[in-house]
C-alpha positions as CSV (number, residue, x, y, z in Angstrom):
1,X,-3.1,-77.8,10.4
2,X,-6.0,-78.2,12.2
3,X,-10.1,-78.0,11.7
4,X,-12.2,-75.6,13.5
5,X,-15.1,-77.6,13.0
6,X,-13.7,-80.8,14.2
7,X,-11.7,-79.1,17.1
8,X,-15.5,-77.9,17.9
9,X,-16.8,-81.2,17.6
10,X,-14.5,-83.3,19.6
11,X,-15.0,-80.8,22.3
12,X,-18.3,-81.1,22.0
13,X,-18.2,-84.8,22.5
14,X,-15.6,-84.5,25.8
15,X,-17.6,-81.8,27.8
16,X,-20.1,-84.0,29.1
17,X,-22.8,-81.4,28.2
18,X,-24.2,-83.8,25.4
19,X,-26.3,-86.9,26.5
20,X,-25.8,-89.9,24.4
21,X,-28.6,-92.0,22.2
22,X,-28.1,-94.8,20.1
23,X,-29.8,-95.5,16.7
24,X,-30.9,-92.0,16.2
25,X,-29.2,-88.9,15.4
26,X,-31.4,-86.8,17.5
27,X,-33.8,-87.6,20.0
28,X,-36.3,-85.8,22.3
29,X,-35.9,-87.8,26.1
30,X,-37.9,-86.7,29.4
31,X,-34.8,-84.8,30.3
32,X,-34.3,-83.1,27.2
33,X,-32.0,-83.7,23.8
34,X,-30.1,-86.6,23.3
35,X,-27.6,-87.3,20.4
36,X,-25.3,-89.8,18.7
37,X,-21.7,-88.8,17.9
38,X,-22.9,-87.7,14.9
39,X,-25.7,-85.7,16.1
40,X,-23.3,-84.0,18.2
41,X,-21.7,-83.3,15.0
42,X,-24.4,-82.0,13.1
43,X,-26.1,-79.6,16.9
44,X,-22.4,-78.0,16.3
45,X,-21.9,-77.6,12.9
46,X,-25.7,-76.2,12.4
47,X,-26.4,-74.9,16.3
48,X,-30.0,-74.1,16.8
49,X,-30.8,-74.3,13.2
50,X,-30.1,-78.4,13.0
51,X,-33.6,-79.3,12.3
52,X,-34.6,-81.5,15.6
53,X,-36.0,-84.3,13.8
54,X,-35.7,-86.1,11.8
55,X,-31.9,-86.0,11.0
56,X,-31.0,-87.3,7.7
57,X,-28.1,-89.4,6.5
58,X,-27.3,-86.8,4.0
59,X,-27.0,-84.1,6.3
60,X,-24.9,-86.3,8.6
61,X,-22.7,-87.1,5.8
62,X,-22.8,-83.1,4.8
63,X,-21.5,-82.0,8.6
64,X,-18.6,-85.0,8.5
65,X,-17.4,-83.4,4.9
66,X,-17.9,-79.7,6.2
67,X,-15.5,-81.3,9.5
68,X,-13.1,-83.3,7.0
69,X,-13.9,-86.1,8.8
70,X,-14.6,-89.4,6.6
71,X,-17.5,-91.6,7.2
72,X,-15.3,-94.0,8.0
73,X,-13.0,-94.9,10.7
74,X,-10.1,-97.0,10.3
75,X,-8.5,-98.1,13.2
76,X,-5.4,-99.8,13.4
77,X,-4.6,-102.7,15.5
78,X,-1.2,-101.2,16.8
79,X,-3.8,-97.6,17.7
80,X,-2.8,-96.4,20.8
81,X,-6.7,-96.3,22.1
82,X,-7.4,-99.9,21.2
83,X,-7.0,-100.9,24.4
84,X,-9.6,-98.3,25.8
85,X,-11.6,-98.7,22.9
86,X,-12.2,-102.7,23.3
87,X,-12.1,-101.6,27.5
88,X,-15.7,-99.6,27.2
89,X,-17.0,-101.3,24.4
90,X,-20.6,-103.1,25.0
91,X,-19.3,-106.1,23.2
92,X,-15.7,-106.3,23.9
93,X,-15.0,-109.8,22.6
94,X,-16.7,-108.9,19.4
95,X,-14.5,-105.4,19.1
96,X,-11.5,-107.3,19.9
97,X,-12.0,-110.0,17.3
98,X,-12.9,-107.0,15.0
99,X,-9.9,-105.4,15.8
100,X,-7.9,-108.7,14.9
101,X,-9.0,-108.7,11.5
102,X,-8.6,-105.2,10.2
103,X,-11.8,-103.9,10.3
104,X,-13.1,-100.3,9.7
105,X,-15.4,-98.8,12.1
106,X,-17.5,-96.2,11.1
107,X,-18.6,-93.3,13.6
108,X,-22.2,-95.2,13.6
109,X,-21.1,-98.6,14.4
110,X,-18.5,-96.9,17.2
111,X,-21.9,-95.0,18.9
112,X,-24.0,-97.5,18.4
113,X,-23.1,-101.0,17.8
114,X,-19.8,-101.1,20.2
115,X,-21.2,-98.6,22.6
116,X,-18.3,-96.7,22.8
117,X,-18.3,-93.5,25.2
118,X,-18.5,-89.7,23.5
119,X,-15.1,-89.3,25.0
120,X,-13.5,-93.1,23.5
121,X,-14.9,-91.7,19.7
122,X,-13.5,-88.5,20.5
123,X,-10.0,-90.1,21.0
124,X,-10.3,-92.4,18.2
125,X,-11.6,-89.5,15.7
126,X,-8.6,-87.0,17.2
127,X,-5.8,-90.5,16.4
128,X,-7.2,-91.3,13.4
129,X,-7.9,-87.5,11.8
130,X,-5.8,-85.1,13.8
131,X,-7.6,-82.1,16.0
């Protein structure tokens, strides 16, 4: 079965129409809006009513519910985008050793620790969750 919200968001993430910030869910930039993964989330799931700033945790965490989408990532080592994932990370040496010992990942330390691309958290949200 799959989740029109989350189907929303991860084409949201992939269209390239969404510029990407770190640390923030929303912020205003000289060429406009820029959002984390989860800001994406939350410009789709609440469109031009998402208040523009500032975005709270608890609504973060209320658009990931409404998409059924947990907080938190787990990502396997045997995933078939680890390889990508570690590929366009910021810190790829510190993913990989990550990787090595089973750790989750949430969405925010996938945006903005690793520095993983809208399209990599995309893939890893789609593997992990489903569409």
């Amino acid at each position: 079965m799959t989740n029109p919200i989350r189907a929303k968001w991860l084409d949201a993430l992939r269209s390239g129409n969404y510029v990407q910030t770190r640390g923030t869910l929303h912020e205003n930039i000289p060429s406009g809006d820029a959002y984390c993964a989860l800001g994406v989330l939350l410009h789709v799931t609440l469109g031009d009513e998402s208040p523009k700033s500032p975005w709270t945790q608890n609504a973060a965490a209320d658009a990931l519910k409404a998409a059924g989408v947990a907080p938190e990532l787990t990502l396997r080592a045997d995933s078939p985008v680890r390889s990508r994932a570690v590929a366009e990370s910021t810190l790829p040496e510190f993913l990989e050793q990550d990787f090595d010992e089973g750790v989750d990942f949430s969405i925010i330390d996938l945006n903005d620790s690793y520095g993983l691309s809208f399209g990599v958290i995309a893939d890893l949200v789609e593997e992990e969750y489903g569409r």
